[in-house]
SERO-4910 file (N, C-alpha, C, O; in steps of 0.05 Angstrom, whole numbers):
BEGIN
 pado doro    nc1    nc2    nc3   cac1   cac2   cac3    cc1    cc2    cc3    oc1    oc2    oc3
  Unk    A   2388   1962   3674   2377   1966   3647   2397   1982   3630   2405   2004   3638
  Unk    A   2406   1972   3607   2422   1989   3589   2408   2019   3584   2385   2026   3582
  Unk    A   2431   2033   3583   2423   2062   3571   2420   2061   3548   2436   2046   3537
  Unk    A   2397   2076   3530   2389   2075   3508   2388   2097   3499   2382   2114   3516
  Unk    A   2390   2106   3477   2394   2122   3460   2369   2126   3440   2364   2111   3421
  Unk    A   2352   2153   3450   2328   2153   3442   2328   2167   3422   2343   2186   3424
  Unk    A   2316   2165   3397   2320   2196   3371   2290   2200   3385   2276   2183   3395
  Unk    A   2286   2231   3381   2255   2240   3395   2254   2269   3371   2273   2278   3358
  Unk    A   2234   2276   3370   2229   2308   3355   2250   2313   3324   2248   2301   3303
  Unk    A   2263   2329   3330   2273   2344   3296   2294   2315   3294   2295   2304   3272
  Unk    A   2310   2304   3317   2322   2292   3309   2313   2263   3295   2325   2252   3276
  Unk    A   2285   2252   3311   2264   2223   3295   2273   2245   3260   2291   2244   3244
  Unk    A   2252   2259   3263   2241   2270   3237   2265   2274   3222   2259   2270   3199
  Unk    A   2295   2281   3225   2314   2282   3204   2325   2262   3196   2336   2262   3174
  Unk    A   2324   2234   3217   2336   2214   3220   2344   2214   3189   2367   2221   3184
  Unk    A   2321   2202   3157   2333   2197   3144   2346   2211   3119   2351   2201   3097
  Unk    A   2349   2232   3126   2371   2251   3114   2396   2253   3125   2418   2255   3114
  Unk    A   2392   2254   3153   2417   2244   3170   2427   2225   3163   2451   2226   3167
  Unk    A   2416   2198   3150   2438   2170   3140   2448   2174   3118   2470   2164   3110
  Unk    A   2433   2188   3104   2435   2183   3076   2464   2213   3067   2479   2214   3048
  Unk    A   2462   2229   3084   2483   2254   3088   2513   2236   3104   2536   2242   3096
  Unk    A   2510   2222   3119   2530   2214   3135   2538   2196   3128   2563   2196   3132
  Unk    A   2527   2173   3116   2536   2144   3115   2538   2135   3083   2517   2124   3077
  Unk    A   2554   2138   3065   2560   2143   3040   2557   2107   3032   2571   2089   3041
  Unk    A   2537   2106   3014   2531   2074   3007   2515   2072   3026   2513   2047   3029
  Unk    A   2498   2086   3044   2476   2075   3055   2456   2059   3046   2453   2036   3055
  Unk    A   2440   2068   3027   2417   2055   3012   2429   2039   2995   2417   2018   2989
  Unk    A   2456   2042   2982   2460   2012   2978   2466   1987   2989   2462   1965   2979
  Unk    A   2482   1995   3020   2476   1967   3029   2450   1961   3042   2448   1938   3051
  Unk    A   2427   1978   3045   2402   1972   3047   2388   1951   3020   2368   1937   3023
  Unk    A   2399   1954   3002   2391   1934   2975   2408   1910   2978   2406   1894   2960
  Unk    A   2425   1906   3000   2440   1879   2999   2434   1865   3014   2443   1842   3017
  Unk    A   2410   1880   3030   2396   1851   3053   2381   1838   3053   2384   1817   3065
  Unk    A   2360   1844   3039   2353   1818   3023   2371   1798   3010   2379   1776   3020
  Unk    A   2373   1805   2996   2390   1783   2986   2417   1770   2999   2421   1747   2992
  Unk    A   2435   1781   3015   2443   1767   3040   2428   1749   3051   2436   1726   3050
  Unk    A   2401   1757   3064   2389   1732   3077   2368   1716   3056   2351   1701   3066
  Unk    A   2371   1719   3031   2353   1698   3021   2349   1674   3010   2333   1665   2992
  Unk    A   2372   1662   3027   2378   1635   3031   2362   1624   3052   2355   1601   3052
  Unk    A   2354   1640   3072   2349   1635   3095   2315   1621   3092   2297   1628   3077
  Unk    A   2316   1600   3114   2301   1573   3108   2268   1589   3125   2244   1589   3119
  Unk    A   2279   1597   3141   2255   1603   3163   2249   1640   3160   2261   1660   3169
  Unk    A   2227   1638   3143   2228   1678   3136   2218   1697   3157   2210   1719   3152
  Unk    A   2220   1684   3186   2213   1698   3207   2231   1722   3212   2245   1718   3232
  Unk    A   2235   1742   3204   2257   1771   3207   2245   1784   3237   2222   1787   3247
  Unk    A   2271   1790   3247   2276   1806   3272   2292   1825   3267   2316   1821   3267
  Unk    A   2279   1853   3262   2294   1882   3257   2305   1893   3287   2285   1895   3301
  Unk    A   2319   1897   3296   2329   1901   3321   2334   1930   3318   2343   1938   3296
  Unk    A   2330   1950   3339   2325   1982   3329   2321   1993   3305   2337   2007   3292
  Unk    A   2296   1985   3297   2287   1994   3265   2286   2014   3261   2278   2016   3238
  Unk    A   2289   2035   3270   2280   2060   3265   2263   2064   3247   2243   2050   3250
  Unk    A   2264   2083   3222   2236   2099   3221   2226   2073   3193   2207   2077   3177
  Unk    A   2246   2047   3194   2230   2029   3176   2252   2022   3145   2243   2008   3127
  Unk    A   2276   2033   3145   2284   2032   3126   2287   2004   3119   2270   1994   3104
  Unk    A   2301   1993   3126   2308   1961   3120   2288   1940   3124   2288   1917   3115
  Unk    A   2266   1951   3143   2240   1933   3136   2229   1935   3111   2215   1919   3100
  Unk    A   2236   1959   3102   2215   1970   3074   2232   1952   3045   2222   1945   3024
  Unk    A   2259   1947   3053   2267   1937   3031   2257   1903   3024   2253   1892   3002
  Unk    A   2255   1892   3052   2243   1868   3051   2213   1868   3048   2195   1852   3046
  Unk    A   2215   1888   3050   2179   1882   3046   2170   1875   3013   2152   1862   3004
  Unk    A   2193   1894   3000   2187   1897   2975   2206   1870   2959   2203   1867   2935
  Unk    A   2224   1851   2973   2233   1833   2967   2219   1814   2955   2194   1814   2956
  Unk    A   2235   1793   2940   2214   1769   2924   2204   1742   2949   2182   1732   2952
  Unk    A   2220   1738   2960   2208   1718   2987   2189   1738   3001   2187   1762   2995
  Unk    A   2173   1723   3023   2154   1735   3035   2168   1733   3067   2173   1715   3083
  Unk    A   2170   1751   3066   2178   1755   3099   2159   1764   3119   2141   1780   3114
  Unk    A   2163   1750   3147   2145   1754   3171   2156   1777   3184   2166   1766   3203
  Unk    A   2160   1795   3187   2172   1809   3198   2176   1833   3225   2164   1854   3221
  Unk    A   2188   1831   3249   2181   1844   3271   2202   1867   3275   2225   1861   3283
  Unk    A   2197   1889   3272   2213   1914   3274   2212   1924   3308   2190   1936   3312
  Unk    A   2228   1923   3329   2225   1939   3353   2248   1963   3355   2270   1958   3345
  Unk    A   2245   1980   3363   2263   2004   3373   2244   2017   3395   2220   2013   3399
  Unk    A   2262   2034   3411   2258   2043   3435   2249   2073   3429   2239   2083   3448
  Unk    A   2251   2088   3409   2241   2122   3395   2211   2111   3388   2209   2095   3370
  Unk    A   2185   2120   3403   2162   2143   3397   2154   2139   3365   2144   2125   3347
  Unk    A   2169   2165   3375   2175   2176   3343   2186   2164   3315   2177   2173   3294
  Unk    A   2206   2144   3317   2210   2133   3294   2198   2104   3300   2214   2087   3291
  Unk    A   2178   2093   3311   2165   2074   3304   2135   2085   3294   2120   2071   3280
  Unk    A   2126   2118   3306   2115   2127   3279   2113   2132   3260   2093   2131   3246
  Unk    A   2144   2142   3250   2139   2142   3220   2145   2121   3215   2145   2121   3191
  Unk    A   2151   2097   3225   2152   2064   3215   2123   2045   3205   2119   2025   3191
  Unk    A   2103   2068   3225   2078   2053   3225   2069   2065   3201   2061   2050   3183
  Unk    A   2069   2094   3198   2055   2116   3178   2073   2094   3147   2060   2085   3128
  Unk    A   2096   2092   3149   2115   2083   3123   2102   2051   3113   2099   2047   3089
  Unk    A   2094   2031   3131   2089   2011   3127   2065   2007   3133   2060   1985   3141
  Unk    A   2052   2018   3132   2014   2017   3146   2008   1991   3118   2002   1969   3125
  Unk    A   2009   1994   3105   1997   1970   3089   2008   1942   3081   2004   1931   3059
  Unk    A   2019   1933   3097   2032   1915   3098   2028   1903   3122   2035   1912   3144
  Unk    A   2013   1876   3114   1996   1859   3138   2011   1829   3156   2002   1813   3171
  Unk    A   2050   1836   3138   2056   1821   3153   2086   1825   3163   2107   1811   3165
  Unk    A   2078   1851   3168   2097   1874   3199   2081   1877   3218   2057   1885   3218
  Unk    A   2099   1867   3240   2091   1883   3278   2118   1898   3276   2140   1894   3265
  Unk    A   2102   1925   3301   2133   1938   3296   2117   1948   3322   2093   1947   3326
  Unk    A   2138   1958   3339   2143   1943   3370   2158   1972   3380   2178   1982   3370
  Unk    A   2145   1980   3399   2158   2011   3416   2171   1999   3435   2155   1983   3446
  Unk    A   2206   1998   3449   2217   1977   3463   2241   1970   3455   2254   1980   3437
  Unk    A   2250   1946   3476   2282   1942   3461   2273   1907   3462   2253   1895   3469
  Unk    A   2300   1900   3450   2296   1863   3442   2288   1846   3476   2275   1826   3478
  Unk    A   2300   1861   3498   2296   1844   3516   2261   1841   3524   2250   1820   3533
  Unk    A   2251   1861   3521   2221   1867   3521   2206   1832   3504   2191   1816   3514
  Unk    A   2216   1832   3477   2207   1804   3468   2197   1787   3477   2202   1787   3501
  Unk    A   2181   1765   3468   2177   1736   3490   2203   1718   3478   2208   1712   3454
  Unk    A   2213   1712   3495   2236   1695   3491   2233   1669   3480   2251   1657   3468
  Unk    A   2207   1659   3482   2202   1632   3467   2200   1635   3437   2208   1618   3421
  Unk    A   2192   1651   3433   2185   1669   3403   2221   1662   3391   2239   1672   3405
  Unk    A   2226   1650   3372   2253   1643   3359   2248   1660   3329   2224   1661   3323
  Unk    A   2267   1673   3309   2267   1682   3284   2285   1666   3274   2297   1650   3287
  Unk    A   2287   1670   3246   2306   1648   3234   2328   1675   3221   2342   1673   3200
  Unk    A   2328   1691   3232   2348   1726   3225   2347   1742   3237   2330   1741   3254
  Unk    A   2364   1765   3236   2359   1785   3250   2378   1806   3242   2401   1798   3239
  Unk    A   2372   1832   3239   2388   1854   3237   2389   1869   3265   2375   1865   3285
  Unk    A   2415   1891   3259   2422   1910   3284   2443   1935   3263   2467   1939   3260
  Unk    A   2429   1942   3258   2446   1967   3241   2443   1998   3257   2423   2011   3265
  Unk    A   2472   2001   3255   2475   2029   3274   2458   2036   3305   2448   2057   3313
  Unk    A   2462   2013   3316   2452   2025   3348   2479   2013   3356   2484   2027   3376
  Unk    A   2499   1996   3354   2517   1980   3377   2544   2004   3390   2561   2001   3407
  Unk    A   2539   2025   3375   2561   2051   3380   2544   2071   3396   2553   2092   3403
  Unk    A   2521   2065   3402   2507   2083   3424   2517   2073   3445   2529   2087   3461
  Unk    A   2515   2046   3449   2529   2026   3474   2547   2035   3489   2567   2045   3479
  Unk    A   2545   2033   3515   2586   2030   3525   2587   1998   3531   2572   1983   3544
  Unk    A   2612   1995   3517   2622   1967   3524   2617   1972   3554   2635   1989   3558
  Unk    A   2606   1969   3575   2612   1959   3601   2592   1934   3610   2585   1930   3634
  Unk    A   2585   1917   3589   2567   1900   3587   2535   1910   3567   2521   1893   3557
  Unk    A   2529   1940   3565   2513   1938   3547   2504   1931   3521   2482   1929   3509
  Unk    A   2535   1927   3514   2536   1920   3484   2529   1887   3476   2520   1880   3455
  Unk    A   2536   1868   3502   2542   1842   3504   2513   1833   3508   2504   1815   3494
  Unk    A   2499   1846   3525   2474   1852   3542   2454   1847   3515   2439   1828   3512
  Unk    A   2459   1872   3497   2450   1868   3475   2448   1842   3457   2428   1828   3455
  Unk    A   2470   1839   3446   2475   1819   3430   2466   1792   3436   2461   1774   3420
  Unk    A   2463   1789   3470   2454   1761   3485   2424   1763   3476   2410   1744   3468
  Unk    A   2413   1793   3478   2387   1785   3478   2376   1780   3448   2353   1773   3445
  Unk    A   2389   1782   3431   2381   1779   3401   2386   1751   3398   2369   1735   3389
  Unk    A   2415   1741   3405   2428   1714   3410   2400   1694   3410   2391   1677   3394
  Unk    A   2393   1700   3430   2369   1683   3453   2345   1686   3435   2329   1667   3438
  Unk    A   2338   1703   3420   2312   1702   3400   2321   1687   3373   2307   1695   3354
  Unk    A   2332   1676   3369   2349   1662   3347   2346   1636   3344   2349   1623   3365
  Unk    A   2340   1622   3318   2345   1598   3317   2373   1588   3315   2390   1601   3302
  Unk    A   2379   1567   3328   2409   1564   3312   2414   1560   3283   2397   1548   3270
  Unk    A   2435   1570   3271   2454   1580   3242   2439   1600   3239   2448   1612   3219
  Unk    A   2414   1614   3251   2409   1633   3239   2423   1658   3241   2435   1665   3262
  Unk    A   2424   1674   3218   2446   1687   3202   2430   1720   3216   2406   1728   3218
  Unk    A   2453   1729   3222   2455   1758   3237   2467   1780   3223   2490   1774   3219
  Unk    A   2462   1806   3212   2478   1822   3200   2475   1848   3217   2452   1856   3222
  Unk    A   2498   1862   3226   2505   1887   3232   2517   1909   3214   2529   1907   3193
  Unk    A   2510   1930   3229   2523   1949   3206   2529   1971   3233   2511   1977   3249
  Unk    A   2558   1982   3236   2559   1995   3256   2585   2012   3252   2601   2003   3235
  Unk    A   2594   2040   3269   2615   2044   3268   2637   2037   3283   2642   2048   3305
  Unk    A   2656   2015   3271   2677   2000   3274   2706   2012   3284   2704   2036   3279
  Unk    A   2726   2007   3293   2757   2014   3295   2762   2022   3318   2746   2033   3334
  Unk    A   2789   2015   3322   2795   2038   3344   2808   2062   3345   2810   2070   3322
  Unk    A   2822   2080   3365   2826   2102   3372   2827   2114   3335   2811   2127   3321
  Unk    A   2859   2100   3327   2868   2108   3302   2847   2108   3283   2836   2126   3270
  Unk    A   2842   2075   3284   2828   2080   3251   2810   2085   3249   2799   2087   3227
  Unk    A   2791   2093   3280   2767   2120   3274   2775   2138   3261   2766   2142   3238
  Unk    A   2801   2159   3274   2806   2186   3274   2822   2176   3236   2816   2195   3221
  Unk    A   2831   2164   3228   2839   2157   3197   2817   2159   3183   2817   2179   3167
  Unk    A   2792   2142   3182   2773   2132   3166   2757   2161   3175   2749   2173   3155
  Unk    A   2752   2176   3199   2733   2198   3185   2746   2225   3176   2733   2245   3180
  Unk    A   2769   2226   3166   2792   2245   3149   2781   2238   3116   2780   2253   3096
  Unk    A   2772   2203   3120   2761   2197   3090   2730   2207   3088   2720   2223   3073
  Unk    A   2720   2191   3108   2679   2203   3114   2680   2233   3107   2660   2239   3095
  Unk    A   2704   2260   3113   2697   2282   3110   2702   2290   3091   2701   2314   3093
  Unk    A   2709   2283   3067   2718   2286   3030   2689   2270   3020   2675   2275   2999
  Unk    A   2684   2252   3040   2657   2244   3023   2631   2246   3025   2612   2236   3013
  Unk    A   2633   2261   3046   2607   2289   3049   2591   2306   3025   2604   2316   3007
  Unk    A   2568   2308   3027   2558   2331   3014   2574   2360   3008   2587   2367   3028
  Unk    A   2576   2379   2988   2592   2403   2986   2578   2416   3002   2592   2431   3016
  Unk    A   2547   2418   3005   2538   2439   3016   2529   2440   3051   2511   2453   3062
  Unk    A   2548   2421   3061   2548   2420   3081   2554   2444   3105   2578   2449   3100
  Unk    A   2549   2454   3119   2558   2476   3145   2577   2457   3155   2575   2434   3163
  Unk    A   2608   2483   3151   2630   2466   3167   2630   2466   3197   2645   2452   3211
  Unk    A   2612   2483   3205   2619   2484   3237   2589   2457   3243   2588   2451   3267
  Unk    A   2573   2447   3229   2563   2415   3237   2578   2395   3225   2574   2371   3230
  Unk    A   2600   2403   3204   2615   2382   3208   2632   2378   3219   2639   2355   3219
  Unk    A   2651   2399   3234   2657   2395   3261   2649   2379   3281   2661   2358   3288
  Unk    A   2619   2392   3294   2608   2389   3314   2600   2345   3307   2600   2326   3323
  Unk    A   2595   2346   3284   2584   2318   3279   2614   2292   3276   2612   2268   3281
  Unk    A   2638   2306   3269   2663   2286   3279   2675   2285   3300   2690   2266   3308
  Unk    A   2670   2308   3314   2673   2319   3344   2655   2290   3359   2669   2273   3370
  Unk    A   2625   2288   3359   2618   2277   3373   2623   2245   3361   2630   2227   3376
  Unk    A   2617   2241   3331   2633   2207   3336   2658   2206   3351   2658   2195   3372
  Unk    A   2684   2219   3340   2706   2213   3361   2709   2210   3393   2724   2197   3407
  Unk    A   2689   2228   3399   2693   2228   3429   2669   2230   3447   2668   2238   3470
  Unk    A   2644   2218   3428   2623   2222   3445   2608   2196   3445   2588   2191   3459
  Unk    A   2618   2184   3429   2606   2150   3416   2624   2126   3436   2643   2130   3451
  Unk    A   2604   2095   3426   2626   2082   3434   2636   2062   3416   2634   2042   3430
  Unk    A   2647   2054   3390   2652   2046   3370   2679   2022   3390   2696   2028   3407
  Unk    A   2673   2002   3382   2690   1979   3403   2713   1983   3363   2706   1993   3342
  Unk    A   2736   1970   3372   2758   1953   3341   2738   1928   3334   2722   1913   3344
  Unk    A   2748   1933   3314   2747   1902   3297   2749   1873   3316   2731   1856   3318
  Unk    A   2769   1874   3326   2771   1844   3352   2754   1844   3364   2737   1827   3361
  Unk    A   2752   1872   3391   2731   1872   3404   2700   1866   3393   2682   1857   3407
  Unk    A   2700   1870   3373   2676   1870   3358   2666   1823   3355   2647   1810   3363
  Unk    A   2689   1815   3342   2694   1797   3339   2693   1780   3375   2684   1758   3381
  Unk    A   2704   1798   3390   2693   1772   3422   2671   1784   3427   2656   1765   3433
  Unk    A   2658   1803   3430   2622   1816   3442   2611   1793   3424   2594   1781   3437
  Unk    A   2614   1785   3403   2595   1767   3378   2599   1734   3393   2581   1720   3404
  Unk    A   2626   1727   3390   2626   1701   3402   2620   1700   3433   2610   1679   3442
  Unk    A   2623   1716   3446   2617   1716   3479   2586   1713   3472   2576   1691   3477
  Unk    A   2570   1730   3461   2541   1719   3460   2529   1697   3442   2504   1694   3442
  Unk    A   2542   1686   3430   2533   1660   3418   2531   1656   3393   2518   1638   3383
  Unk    A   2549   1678   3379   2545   1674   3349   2573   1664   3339   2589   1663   3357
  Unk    A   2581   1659   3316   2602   1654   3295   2624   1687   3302   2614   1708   3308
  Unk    A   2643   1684   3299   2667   1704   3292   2646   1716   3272   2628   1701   3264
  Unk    A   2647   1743   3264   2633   1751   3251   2648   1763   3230   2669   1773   3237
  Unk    A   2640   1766   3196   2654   1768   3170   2646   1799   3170   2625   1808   3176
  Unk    A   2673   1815   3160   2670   1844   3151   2658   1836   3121   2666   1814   3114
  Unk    A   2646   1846   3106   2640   1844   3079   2633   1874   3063   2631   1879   3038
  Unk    A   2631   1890   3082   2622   1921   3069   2635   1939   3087   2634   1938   3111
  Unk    A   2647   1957   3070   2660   1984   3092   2657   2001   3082   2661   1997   3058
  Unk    A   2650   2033   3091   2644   2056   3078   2657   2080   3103   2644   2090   3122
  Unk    A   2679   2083   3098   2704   2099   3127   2695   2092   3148   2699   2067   3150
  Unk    A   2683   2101   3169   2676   2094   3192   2664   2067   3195   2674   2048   3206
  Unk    A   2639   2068   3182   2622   2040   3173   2630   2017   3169   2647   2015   3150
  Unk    A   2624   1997   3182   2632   1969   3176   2605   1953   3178   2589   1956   3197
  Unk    A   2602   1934   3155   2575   1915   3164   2591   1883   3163   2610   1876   3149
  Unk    A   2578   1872   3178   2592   1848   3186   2568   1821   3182   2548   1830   3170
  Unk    A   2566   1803   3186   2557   1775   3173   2561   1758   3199   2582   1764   3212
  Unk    A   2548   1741   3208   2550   1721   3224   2530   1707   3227   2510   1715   3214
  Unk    A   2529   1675   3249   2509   1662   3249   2506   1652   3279   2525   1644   3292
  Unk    A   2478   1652   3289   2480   1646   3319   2487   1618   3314   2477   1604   3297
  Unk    A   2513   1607   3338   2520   1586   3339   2497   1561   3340   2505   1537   3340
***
């Protein structure tokens, strides 16, 4: 069973000040997914570690009508997922990871934003990606958002992430918080990134958005 990476207590509950503090252009590429997928023929959506609901909430409020299934493995942020979306009668949102799914069950999409760097490449990452692969119709269109590069152009790109921080940040958590991406994460390069995608059954996958560390990428299950 892959190791998983649970948010539980202050950390569920800070989660989204934590993205929106760390990941510069967050909520705007949260406004670009919709419309990324709204070409898409079959409006069955598969949120793959939704946490506390952000990117379900943007489609919810989208002009197509989306079906939509949010799972993550945190308690806690599929509570505030439930408490955030309680009125909206066409979300399931799912305590769990993708392999949990019924496999006959196909979506015509699917997201995975910021869990694939919890991963260690030693097959969990692949592990992953097969099982989203496998809930997929074919061409259906896949978007990630994750932190990208290797050794270098981690340690380059968050020299830029730390100019584009909040002023009123505590320097000894911004230490402690580049301290643990560099050496406590597992962020695969760009290539690697590119064979984990085709080894599980999708298209080479398109960079289209970068924010220093951050890369979101575009692809389609073969």
């Amino acid at each position: 069973m892959n190791k998983i990476e649970i948010f539980e207590n202050e950390r569920a509950t800070g989660y989204n000040q934590f993205v929106k503090t760390w990941i510069p252009g967050y909520h705007y590429f949260l406004e670009l997914l919709p419309k990324l997928l709204s070409e898409t023929e079959y409006k069955d959506l598969l949120i793959a570690g939704c946490g506390t609901g952000n990117e379900i909430e943007r489609f919810a409020h989208a002009p197509e009508h989306w079906k939509i299934t949010g799972i993550d493995p945190s308690p806690e942020m599929i509570k505030q997922a439930r408490e955030k979306l309680q009125t909206y009668n066409s979300i399931t949102l799912m305590e769990g990871v993708v392999a949990d799914l019924d496999p006959g069950k196909k979506y015509g999409a699917a997201t995975l934003l910021l869990v694939l760097h919890f991963l260690s490449d030693n097959g969990d990452k692949l592990s992953l990606l097969k099982d989203i692969a496998a809930r997929l119709v074919p061409g259906a269109t896949f978007v990630l958002l994750d932190i990208t590069g290797d050794k270098n152009q981690i340690r380059q790109n968050l020299k830029i992430l730390k100019l584009l921080l909040p002023d009123d940040l505590d320097e000894e958590q911004i230490s402690n918080r580049l301290n643990r991406i560099e050496n406590e994460l597992f962020p695969v390069s760009e290539q690697r990134l590119s064979e984990l995608c085709t080894e599980a059954g999708f298209e080479a996958p398109l960079r289209f958005f970068q924010s220093s560390i951050y890369m979101g990428w575009l692809t389609k299950k073969k």
